[in-house]
Each structure stands twice: as structure tokens, then as C-alpha cells.
C-alpha positions in Angstrom: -30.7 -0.9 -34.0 -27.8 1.0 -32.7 -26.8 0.0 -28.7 -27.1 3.0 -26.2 -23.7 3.7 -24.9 -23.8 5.3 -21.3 -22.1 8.2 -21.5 -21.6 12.1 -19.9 -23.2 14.9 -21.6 -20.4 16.8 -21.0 -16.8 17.7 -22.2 -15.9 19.8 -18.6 -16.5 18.6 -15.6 -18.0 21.9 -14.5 -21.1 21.1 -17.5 -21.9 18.2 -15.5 -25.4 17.6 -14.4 -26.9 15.6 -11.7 -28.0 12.9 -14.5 -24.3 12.9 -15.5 -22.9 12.4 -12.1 -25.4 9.7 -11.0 -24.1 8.1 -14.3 -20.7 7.4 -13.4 -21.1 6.6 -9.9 -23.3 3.7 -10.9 -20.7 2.8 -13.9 -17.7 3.1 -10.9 -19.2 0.9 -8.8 -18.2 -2.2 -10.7 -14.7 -0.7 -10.9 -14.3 -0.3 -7.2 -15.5 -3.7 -6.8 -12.2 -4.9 -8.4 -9.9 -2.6 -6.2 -8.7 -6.0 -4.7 -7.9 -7.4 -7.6 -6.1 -4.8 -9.1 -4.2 -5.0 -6.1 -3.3 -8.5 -6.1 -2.3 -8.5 -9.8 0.0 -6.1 -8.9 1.7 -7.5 -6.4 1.7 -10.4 -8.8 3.7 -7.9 -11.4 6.2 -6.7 -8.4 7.5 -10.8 -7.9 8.2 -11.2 -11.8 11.9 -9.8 -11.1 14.4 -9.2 -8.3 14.5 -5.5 -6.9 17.6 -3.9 -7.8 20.6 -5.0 -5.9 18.8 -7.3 -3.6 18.3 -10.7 -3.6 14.8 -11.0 -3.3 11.8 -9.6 -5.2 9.3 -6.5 -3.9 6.6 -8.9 -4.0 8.9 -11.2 -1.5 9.8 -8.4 0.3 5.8 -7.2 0.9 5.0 -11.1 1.9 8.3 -11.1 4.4 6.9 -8.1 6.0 3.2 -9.1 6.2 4.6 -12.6 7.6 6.5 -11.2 10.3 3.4 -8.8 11.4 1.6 -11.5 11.4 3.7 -13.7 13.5 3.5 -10.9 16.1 0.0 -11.1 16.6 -0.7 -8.1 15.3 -4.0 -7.4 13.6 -5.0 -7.5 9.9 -4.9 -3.8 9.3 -1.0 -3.9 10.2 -0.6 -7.1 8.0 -1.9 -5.5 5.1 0.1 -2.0 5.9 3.3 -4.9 5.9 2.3 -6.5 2.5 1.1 -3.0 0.3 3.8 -0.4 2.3 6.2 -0.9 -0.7 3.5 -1.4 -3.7 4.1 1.9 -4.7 8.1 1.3 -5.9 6.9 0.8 -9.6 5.9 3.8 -10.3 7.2 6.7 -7.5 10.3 4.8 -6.2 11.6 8.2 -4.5 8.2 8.6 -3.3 6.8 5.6 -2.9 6.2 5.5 0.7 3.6 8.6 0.3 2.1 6.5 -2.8 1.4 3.5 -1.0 0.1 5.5 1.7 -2.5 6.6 -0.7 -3.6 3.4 -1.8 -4.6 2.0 1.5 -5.8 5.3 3.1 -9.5 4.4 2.3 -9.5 1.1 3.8 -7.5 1.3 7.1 -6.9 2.9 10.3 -5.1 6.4 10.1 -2.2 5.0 12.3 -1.0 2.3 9.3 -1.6 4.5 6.9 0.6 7.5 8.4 3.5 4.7 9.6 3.7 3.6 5.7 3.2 7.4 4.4 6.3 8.0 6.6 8.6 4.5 6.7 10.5 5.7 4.1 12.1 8.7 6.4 11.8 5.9 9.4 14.2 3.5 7.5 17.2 6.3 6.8 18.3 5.1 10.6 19.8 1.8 8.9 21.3 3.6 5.8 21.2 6.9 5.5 24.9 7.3 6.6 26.5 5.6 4.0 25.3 8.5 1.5 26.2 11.5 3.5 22.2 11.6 4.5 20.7 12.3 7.9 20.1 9.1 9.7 18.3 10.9 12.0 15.6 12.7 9.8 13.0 10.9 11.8 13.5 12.6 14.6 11.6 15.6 13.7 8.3 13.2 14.1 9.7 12.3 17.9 6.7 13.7 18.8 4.0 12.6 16.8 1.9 10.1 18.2 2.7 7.0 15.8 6.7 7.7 16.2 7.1 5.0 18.2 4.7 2.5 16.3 6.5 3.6 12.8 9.9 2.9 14.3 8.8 -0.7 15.5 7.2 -1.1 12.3 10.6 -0.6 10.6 12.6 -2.2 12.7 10.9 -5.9 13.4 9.2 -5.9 9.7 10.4 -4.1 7.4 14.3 -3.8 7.5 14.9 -7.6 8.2 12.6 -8.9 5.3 15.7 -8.9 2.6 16.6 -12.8 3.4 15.6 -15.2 0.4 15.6 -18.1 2.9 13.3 -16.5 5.1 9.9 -18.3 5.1 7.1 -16.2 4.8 3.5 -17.0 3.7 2.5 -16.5 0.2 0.2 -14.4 -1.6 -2.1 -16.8 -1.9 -2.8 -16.8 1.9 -2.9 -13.2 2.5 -5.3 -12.5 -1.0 -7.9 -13.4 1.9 -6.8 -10.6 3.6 -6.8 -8.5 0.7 -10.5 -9.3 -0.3 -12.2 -8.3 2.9 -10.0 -5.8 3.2 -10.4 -4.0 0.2 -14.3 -4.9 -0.6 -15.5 -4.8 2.8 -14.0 -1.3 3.5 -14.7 1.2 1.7 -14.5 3.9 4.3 -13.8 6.5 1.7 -15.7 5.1 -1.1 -19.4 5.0 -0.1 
């Protein structure tokens, strides 16, 4: 006897039924449930080489980061902003701020997810300069309510985790982190 595969009726979304929608969000649970996971393996992938130029790897970068937040006192929703605000570099490196942005908008507060969305533009301060950039493109966020936050952000975690002797925690500790996160909190996802 041939097995039943679960499967839409439909070949556009817009022939969907009710059957086929109930369907997938029964078959997406499972997936969901491995959102930490997926996350975790790829910060795996991001330590298998060096960044380009630097001397340390992404994934060394992200633990820096995380450890330093940490070591501040700060709570586990910045920790995890620190670890993930670079995961997008593999694939949208000139965008890749916005990307990561998007990966933890389900699961934390707006005010992490809008300093990692805009850290990119935070960081030309240190560098922008050298290219014939505006160091000061932040400023037209001076008055946005997280300005301040995003600028500490940058400053005390982000631009000072390039040292390969600095020693952070490693991913092993913050996976933790990572499951409750990321299982626990699926504000977007119910």
C-alpha cells in the first residue's frame, strides 16, 4: 500500500483552502522547533575561517561581543543581539546588519532588534573616514530613542571585539541562551 504524503492541494497560494493551510502550519511546527539549531550550526559555519582581513573569525567576533555584554550585566536579550548582530555577513555582507535584524525580530525586544538593524551605520564613526564616507551618517538617528543605546552598543561591544587574545566565553555556554531564547519565544510565531 502506497504511504499518504501530506501535501497542499494547490499550485497558487491564492487556491489554498483552510484544509491546506491548517496542513502546513502543523508540518511547520516541527521546523520552528529547530530555529535554535539552525542558528547554532550556523554560527558553527561562521568560525570555520578567519573574516577577511582580520584576525579572528565572525563566530569569534559574535562570542567577543556576547561576552563583553555579558560582563556588563546586561540582560540576555542584549547578549543574544551581541552574539547574532553579525550572523547575517554570509549571505548580505553590505546589508547584513538589516538581515540579522530580521532573524531575531521574533524573539526579542524592539530596542535590540532596531540597535542591530542599525549598527552598521552606528560603526561608520570608527572607519568611515578612511574611504571618503560620512562618519557621521548616524547622526540623522540623534533623535530616535535607541540612539544612545545603539552607540554604547557599538562602542563597548562591538568595535573592540577584533582581539584574538581576548577571552570570551564560547558557544557552548551561550547555546543555553540560544535555546530559550529561540524556543521559548516565539512572539511572532504563535
Amino acid at each position: 500500500m502506497k504511504k499518504k504524503i501530506d501535501k497542499v492541494s494547490f499550485t497558487q497560494m491564492k487556491d489554498g483552502n483552510f484544509d491546506d493551510y491548517q496542513l502546513l502550519k502543523k508540518l511547520e511546527k516541527p521546523y520552528l522547533s529547530l530555529t535554535a539549531s539552525r542558528i547554532i550550526e550556523e554560527l558553527k559555519r561562521q568560525g570555520e575561517s578567519t573574516l577577511e582581513g582580520y584576525r579572528i573569525t565572525r563566530l569569534d567576533h559574535g562570542l567577543h561581543s556576547a561576552t563583553r555584554v555579558e560582563a556588563d550585566g546586561v540582560d540576555t536579550d542584549w547578549i543574544l543581539g551581541a552574539l547574532l548582530h553579525d550572523i547575517g555577513d554570509g549571505l548580505a555582507l553590505q546589508n547584513h546588519d538589516k538581515f540579522s535584524a530580521e532573524v531575531i525580530r521574533p524573539f526579542v525586544r524592539w530596542e535590540v532588534t532596531w540597535t542591530v538593524a542599525h549598527h552598521g551605520i552606528f560603526q561608520m564613526i570608527y572607519y568611515a573616514h578612511h574611504y571618503g564616507w560620512d562618519k557621521d551618517a548616524r547622526d540623522r538617528y540623534r533623535d530616535h530613542p535607541c540612539f544612545e543605546m545603539c552607540s554604547k552598543f557599538c562602542e563597548r561591544w562591538d568595535q573592540k571585539s577584533f582581539d584574538p587574545d581576548y577571552p570570551s566565553k564560547t558557544l557552548e555556554y551561550f547555546e543555553p541562551m540560544v535555546d530559550t531564547v529561540f524556543l521559548e519565544r516565539r512572539f511572532l510565531q504563535k
